[in-house]
C-alpha positions as CSV (number, residue, x, y, z in Angstrom):
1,X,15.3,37.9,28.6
2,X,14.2,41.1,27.1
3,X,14.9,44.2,29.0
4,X,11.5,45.5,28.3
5,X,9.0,43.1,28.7
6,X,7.1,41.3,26.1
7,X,8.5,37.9,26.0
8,X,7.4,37.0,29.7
9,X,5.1,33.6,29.2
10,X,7.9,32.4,26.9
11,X,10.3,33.1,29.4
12,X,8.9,31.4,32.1
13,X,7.7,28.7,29.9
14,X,11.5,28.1,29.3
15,X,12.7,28.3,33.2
16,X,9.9,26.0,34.0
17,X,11.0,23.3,31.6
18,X,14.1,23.6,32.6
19,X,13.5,22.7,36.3
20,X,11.0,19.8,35.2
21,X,13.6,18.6,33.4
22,X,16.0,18.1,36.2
23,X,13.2,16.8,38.5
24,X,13.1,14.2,36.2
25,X,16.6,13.3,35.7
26,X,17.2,13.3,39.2
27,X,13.9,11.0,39.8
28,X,14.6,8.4,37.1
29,X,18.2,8.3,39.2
30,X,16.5,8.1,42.7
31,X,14.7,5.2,41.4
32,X,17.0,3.6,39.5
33,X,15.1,3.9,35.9
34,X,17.6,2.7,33.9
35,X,18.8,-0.2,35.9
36,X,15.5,-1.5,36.0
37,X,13.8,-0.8,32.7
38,X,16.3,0.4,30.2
39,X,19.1,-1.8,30.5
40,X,17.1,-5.0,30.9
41,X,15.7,-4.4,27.8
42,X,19.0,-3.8,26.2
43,X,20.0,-7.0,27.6
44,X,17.9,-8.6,26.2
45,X,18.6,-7.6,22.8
46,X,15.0,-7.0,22.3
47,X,14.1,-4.5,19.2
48,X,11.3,-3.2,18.1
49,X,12.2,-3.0,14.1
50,X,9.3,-4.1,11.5
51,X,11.0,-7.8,10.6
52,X,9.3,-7.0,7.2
53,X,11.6,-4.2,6.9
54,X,14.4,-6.5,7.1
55,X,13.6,-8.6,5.0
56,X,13.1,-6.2,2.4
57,X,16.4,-4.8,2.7
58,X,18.1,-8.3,2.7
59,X,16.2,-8.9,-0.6
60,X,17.7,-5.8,-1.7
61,X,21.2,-6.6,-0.4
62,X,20.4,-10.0,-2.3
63,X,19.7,-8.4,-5.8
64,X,22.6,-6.0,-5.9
65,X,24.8,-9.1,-5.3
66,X,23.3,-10.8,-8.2
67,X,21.5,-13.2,-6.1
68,X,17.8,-12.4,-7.7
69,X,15.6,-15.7,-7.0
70,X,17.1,-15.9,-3.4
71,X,15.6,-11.9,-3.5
72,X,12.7,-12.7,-5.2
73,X,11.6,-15.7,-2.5
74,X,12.1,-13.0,0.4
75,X,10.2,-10.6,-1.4
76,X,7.3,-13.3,-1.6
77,X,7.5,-13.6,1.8
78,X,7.6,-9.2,2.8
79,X,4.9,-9.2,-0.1
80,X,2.4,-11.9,1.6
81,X,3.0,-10.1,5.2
82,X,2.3,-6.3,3.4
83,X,0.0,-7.0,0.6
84,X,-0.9,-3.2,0.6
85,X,1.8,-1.9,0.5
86,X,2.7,-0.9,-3.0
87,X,6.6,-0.1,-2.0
88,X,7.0,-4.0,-1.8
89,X,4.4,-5.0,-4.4
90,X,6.1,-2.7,-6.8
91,X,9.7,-4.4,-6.5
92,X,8.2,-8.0,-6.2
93,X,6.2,-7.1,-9.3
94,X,9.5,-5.6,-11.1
95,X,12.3,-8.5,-10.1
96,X,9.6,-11.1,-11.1
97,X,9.4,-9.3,-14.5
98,X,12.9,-9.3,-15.1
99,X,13.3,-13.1,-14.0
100,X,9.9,-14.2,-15.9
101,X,8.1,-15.1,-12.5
102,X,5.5,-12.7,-12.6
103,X,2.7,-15.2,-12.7
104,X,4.2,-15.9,-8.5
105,X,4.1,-11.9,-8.2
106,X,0.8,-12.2,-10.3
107,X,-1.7,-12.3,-7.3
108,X,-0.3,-9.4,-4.9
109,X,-0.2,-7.2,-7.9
110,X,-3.8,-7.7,-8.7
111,X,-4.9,-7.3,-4.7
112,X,-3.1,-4.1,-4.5
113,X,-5.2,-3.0,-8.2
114,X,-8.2,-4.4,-6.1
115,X,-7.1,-2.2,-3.2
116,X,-6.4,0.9,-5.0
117,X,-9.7,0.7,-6.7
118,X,-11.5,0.5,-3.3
119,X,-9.6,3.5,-2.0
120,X,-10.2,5.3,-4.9
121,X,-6.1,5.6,-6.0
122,X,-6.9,6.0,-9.6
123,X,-3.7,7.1,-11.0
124,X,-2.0,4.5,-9.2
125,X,-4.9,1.7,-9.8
126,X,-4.4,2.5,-13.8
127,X,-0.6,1.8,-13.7
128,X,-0.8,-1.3,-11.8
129,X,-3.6,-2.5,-14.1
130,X,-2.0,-1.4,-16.8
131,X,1.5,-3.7,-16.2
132,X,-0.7,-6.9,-14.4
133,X,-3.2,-7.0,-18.1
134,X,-0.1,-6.7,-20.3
135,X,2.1,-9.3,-18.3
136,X,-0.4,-11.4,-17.6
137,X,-3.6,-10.9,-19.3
138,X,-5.7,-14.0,-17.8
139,X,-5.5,-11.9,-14.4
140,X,-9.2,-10.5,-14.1
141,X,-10.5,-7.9,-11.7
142,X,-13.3,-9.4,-9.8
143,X,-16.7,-7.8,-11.3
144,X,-17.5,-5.2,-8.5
145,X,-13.9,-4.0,-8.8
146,X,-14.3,-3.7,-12.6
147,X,-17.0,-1.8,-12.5
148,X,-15.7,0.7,-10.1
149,X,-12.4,0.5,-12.4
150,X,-14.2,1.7,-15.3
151,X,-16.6,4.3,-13.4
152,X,-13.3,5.7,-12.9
153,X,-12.2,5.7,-16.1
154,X,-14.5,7.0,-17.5
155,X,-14.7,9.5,-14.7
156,X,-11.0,10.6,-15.4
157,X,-11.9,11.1,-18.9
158,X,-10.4,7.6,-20.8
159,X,-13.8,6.7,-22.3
160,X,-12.0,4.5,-25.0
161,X,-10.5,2.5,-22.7
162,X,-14.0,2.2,-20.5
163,X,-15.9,1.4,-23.1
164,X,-13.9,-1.5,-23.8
165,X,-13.8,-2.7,-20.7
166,X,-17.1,-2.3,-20.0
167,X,-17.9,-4.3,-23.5
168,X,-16.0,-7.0,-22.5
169,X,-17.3,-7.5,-19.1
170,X,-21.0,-7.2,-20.4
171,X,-20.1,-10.2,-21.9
172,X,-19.6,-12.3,-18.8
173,X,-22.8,-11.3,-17.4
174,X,-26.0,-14.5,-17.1
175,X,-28.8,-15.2,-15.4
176,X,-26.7,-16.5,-12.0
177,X,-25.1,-12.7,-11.9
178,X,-26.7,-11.1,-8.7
179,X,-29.0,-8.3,-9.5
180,X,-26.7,-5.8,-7.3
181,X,-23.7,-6.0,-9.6
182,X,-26.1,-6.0,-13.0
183,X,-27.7,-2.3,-11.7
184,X,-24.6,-1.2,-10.5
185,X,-23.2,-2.0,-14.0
186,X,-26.3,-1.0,-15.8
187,X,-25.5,2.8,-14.2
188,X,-21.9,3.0,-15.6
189,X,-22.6,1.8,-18.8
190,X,-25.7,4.4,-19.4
191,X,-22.9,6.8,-18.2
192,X,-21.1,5.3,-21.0
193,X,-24.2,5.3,-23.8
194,X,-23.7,1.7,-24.1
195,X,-26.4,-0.3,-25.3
196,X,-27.4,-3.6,-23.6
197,X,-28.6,-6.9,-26.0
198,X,-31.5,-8.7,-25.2
């Protein structure tokens, strides 16, 4: 409360919230508030926690007791109820390495590459690809994905890598591919100078 003005709206802003405040209090006593909404819940035991979270952090708990499979099972299970989410992808993806399941953590990898390729994630998309073609190299991206994946690459300035990619997926190209994925394809690899055979 300054003695010469300049602070008045604050002020009353403050005195204001102070009274609504007690209104309040003294209404959710009046009519009995938390005797019939708050402690009946509590009663209950009800919670609101993400049971996903949990899990998580029982796999965790699991893993620093040495207990890896029994982790690795319950990260299967937060994995296939949060495929996007790379926090969990990432460990499933890392304990299955280390016990030499990662053909089990095989497929939520590759939907999260998928995923990050839609949303444009390159840095991210690149790292998972990366670890999911070396660990497991019969894991392909599906053809619009690859595409994209190498538009990007070469985009972000890895023609090499692009070029290869792009080479290799040429190759699974025939007559049944739909026309859509051939011109879509045909526009990244004239980005790329790549020739197409007859």
């Amino acid at each position: 409360i300054a003695p010469h003005g300049g602070g008045g709206v604050a002020h009353w802003v403050h005195v204001w919230g102070f009274v609504i405040g007690i209104v309040a209090i003294l209404a959710a006593k009046y009519f009995k508030y938390e005797e019939k909404v708050i402690a009946p819940v509590l009663a209950k035991g009800e919670t609101y926690v993400d049971k996903t979270h949990t899990d998580f952090d029982e796999a965790m708990d699991l893993r620093f007791k040495g207990k890896s499979h029994e982790a690795f099972q319950l990260l299967l299970q937060t994995a296939a109820a949060k495929p996007n989410d790379p926090h969990y992808i990432d460990t499933l993806w890392q304990v299955g390495m280390e016990l030499g399941r990662q053909k089990e953590a095989a497929p939520f990898l590759h939907q999260l590459v998928e995923t990050e390729i839609r949303r444009n994630i390159f840095e991210a998309a690149r790292y998972h690809y990366a670890q999911l073609s070396q660990a497991v190299p019969e894991a392909k991206l599906s053809t619009s994905a690859a595409i994209s994946f190498i538009d990007m690459l070469a985009k972000n300035g890895d023609l090499q890598h692009a070029q290869f990619m792009a080479q290799e997926l040429m190759t699974t190209f025939s007559e049944e591919t739909p026309p859509g994925i051939i011109l879509q394809f045909a526009v990244v690899s004239m980005q790329l100078g790549l020739q197409w055979a007859d």
